[in-house]
N, C-alpha and C positions, 0 to 999 in steps of 0.2 A: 554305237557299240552296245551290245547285251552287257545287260547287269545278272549278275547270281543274286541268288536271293540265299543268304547265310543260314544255316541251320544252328544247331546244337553246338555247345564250345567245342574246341579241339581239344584233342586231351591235355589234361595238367592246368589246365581253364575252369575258372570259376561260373556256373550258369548265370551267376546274377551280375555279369559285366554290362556296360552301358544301356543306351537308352532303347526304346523299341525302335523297329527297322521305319525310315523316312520311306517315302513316295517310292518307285520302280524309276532309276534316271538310266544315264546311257554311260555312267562308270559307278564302280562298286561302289558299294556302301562301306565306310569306314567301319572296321574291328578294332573296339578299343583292347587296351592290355587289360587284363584283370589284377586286381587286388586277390591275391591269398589270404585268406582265414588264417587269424590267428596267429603266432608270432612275434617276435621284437628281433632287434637284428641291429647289422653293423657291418662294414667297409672294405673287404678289400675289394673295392671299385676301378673299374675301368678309367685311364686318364682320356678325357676327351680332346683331339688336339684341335683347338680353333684357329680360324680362318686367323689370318692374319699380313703387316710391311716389312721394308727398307734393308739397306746397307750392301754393302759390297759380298756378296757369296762365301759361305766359311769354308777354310778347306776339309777333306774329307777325313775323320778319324785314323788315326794310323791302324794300319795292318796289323793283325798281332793271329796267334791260334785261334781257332774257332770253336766254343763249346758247343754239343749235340743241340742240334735245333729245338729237341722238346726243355731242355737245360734253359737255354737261352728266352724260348717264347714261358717259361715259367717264371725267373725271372722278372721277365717284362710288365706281365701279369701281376705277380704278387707287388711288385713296387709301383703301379701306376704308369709305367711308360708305352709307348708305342713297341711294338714287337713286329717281326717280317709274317708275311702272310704263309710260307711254307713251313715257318718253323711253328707258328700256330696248328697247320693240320697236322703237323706232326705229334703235338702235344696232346692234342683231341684224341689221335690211334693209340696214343699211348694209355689217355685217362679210360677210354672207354677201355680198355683190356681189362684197365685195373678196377670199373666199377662192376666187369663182368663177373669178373676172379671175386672179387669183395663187394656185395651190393650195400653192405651196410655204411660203407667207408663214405660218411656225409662230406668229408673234405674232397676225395674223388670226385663225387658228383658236384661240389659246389666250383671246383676248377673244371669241371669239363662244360658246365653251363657258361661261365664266365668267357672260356674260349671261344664257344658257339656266339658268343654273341659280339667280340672283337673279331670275329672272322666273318660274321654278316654283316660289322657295319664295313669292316678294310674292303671286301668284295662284292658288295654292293647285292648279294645273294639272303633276300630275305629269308627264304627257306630255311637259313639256321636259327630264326628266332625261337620257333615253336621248340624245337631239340631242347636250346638254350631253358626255356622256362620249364618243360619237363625235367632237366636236368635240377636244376634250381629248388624248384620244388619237391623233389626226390630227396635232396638233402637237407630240405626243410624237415619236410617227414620223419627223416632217420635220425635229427639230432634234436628237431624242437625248437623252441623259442631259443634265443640266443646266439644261433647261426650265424656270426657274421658274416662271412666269405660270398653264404649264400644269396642274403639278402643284397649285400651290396653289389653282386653280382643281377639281380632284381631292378635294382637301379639302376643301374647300367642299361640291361633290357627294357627298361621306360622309355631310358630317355633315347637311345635307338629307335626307337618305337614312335618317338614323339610323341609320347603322352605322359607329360610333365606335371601334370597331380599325381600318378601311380610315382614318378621317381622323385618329387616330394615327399610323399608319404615314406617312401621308401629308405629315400635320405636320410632324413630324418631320427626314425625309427636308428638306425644305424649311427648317426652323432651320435642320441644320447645313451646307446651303447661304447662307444670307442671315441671319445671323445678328443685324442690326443693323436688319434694316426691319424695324418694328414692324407691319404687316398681318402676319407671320409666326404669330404670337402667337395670335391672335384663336380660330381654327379649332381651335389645339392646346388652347384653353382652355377648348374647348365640347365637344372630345373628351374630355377627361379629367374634365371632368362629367359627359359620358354612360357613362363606365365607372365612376363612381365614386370617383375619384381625385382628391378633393378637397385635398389635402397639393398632387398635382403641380398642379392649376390654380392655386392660390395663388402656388404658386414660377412659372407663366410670367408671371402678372398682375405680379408683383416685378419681373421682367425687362423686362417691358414698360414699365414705370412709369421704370424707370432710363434707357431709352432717350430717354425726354421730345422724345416727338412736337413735330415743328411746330403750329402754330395750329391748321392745316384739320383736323388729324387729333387735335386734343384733344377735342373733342367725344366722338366715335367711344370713345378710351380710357376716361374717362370713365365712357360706359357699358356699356363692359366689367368695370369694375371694381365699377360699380355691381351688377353681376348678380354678381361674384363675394362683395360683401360680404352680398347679400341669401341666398348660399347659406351664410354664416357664422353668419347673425345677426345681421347688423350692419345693422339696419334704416336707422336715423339717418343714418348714412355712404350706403348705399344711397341712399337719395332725396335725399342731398344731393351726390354726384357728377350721379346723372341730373338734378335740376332745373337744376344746371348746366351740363351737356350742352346740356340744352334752351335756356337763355338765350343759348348761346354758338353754334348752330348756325348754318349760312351758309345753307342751303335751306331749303323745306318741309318736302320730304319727313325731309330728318334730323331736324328739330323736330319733326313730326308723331310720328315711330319714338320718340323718346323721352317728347315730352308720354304718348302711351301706355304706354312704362313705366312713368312718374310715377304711371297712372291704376291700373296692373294693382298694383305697390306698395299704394297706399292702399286696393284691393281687397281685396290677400290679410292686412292688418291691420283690417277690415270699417267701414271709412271709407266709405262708401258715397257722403256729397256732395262727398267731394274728391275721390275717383275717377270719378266722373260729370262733374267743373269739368276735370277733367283730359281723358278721353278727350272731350268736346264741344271742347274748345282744341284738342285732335289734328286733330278731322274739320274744325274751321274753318279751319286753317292749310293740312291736306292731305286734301283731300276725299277723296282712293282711298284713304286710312288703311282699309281692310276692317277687320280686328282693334283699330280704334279703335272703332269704329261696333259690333261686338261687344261689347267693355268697355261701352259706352253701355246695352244693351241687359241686360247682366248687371246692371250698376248700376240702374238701372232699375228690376229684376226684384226687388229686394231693397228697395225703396223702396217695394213695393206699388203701380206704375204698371203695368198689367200686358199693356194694350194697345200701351202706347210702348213697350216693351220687345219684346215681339212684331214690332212693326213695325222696328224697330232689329236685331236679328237676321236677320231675313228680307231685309232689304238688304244687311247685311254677306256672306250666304253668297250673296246675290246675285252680288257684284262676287268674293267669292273661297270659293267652296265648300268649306271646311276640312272635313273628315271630323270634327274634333274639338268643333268651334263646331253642328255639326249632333248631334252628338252631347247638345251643350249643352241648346241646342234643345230636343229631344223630352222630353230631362228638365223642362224649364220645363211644357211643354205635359202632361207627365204630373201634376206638381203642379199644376195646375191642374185636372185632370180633366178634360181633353182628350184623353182618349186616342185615339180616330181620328187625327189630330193627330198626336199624340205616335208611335202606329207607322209612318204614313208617315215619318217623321224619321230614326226608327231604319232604316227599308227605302234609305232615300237615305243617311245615312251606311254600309250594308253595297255599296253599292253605290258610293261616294265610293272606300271604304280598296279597294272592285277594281281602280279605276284607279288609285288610288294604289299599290299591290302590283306592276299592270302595268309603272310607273314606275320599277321597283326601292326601292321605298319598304318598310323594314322596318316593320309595321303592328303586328305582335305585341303590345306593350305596349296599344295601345287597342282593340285586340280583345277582349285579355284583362281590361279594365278591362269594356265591354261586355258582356263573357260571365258576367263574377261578379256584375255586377248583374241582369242582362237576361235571360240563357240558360244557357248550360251551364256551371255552375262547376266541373266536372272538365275539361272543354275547358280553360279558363281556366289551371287548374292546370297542366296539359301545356306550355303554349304558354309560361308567363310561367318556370317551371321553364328549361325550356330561355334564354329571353332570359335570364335569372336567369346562366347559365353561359358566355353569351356575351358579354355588357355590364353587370355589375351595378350599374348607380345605383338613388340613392336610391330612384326614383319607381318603379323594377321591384320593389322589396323592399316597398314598402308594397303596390304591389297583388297582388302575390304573395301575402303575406300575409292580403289580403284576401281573394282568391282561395282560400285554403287557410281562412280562416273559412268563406265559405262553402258548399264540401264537406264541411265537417264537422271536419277535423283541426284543431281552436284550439290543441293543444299546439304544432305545427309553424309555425301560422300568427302563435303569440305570437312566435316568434324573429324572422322576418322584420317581423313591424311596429315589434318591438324596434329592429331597426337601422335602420329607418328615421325614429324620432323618437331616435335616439340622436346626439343634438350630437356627438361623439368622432367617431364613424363619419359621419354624416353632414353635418358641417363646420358646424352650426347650425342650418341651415334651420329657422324654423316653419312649420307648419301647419295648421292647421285640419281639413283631412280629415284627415291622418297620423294626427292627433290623435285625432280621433275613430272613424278604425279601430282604434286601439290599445284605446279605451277599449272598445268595440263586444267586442272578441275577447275582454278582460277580464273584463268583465261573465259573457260564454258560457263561462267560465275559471271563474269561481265568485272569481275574485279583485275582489273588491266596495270596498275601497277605493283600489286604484288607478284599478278603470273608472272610479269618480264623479271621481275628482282626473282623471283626461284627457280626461272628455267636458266637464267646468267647464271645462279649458283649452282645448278646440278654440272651445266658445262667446264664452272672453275674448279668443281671439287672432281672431275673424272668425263674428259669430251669424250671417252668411249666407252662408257660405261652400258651400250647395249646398242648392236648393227642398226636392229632395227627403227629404236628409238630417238637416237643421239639426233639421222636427221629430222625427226617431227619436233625437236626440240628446236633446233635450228630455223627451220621451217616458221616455228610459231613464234620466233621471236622476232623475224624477219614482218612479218605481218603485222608485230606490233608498234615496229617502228623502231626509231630510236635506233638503228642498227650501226655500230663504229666502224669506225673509216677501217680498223685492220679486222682480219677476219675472225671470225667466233673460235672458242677455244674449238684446238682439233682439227680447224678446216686448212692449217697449213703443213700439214703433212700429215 
């Protein structure tokens, strides 16, 4: 594929963003986010809803009047929670009127950026990033240092964006303005997981918890906490804050955001029908759940339903074209021996992560995930190397690793998968792929008792944790012997 070669910032862009342009490859070049000039700031931020397990499906909030859609996604907005994706545009037609009518009105423009940028991440539509930080920054302008709405609004935009030192800094800046509104928190807690910094997210989720939100916004905490206990390991706490989230929530939409954690949970411990009871509870309560309807479709896929599953994907990227659920996708249709299928997939997600790049979306990490499977694994190497030194979490160090398996280097690539199934470093997390990249590298290592102990365990923590991989797992443990009399997890239904 042709690469663009970036020019001049977009407007409301800083010229002095990131580094100079790398080599001419065959996908874009990463556009970091810019830092603004100048400033200090603070919190009303985006609640981010994490992935998340367990329990029996909560039923769906009762019925009562409905307030005006822009009423309702402002709300949702100002308190942290999930908001429905119509009632967001609607709020957007409303703020832009009023920053037409009043361009001065810094609180208009710091809500209508804020909107742009929960309606890029719910629709998967980068193109409202750039609005979002014009928007942002116009109310930076108009009011100056002290802007909280805006900045935190900013951080928000980061961490969208994936670039987790800009919603650091941004955090940040915003705690030690507002130090007692708990939307503060949220953003600086998803940054300091995208760097890595699993110690500092624990100590904001602490402060947060001490704050002890009102009612509307227990939910919301909840499952914040939930995502941060599932990056501990703390599975059982995990799915028992979110199912509570879930029974407790006032909307849909925030019921739908977490029933789907609940589902993505029982996914990633390879619960297959409770995670199916879960993401179908999401799409009945909130039918534009897109990434419900995805889970539907993974779950599905793992059940051996292979048509329903098909069909379940292809609507969800319908309503919101993830670059990463397309990614999904083609992998499904290649296990299946689909392959026609399967490269269109891959030609629309390279085509997804360009407007997502145009977006200022830093794409790097699933490039490089695509490349070490799909294409060029010294590409791969380059690319995830570098994010490697700019944000290092977890999920950069496993495919890095990965990545450096498959160009050939496993001594280099054992380190990094090391630390990315290393509980210390890695604050618990399991996983099943980690798991099974480690084992994968081992094996190519010539270290034959630990491969077999981590490909058993990727299989006991999730046998279907990916079409195409579950059987190389299988496969390679078969080769290494030792195989038990009943079959590997997974292989009996």
């Amino acid at each position: 594929m042709e690469i663009r070669q970036y020019g001049p910032s977009a407007p409301g862009t800083s010229p002095a963003a990131g580094p100079p342009p790398r080599r001419r490859r065959r996908w874009p070049l990463r556009v970091l986010v810019v830092a603004l000039a100048g400033g200090a700031a603070a919190g009303a931020v985006l609640t981010m809803v994490p992935d998340g397990p367990e329990r029996r499906p909560v039923p769906p909030p009762a019925a009562g009047p409905r307030a005006q859609p822009q009423a309702l996604a402002l709300a949702a907005l100002t308190s942290g929670v999930p908001a429905a994706l119509p009632d967001l545009t609607a709020l957007i037609g409303q703020q832009e009127g009023r920053v037409r009518a009043r361009p001065q009105d810094a609180r208009a423009w710091a809500l209508l950026g804020t909107a742009y940028v929960e309606r890029g991440r719910m629709s998967a539509d980068p193109a409202n990033y750039p609005k979002a930080e014009r928007a942002l920054t116009t109310s930076i302008q108009v009011r100056g240092s002290g802007n909280a709405e805006a900045l935190g609004g900013l951080a928000a935009l980061a961490n969208a964006r994936r670039d987790f030192p800009a919603a650091k800094r941004y955090g940040e800046q915003a705690l030690k303005l507002t130090p007692k509104r708990w939307t503060a928190y949220p953003p600086l807690i998803d940054a300091y997981t995208g760097l890595g910094d699993y110690a500092a997210a624990r100590g904001a989720l602490d402060k947060l918890m001490a704050l002890r939100p009102g009612a509307a916004a227990r939910p919301a905490v909840m499952a914040r906490a939930s995502a941060v206990y599932r990056d501990r390991g703390w599975r059982e706490d995990a799915v028992a804050q979110l199912t509570d989230a879930a029974s407790t929530a006032r909307t849909p939409p925030e019921q739908g955001a977490y029933l789907t954690g609940v589902g993505q949970l029982a996914w990633e411990r390879g619960d297959r029908e409770d995670a199916l009871r879960h993401f179908e509870a999401a799409v009945r309560v909130d039918p534009g759940r897109w990434s419900a309807l995805a889970g539907k479709g993974r779950a599905l896929a793992a059940l051996g339903r292979d048509d329903e599953a098909l069909t379940a994907y292809r609507a969800a990227l319908a309503g919101q074209p993830d670059p990463r659920v397309t990614l999904e996708l083609g992998e499904l249709y290649e296990s299946l021996g689909q392959f026609s299928s399967a490269r269109e997939q891959y030609e629309l997600m390279r085509e997804r992560v360009e407007r997502s790049v145009d977006g200022g979306v830093d794409e790097e990490l699933l490039i490089g995930q695509y490349e070490a499977d799909h294409g060029d694994a010294q590409d791969a190497v380059v690319r995830l190397e570098e994010e490697w030194r700019r944000q290092p979490g977890i999920e950069v160090a496993d495919a890095l690793g990965w990545a450096l398996h498959r160009a050939g280097d496993d001594q280099e690539a054992l380190k990094y998968a090391s630390i990315a199934t290393d509980k210390a470093k890695g604050g618990g997390v399991r996983s099943a792929l980690y798991a099974f990249h480690l084992g994968m590298i081992e094996r190519e290592s010539e270290r034959l008792g630990p491969a077999r102990r981590h490909l058993q365990e990727a299989l006991r923590i999730s046998p279907y944790f990916s079409p195409l991989r579950v059987p190389e797992a299988r496969a390679a443990l078969r080769e290494l012997g030792d195989v038990p009399d009943e079959p590997l997890p997974g292989e009996d239904g």
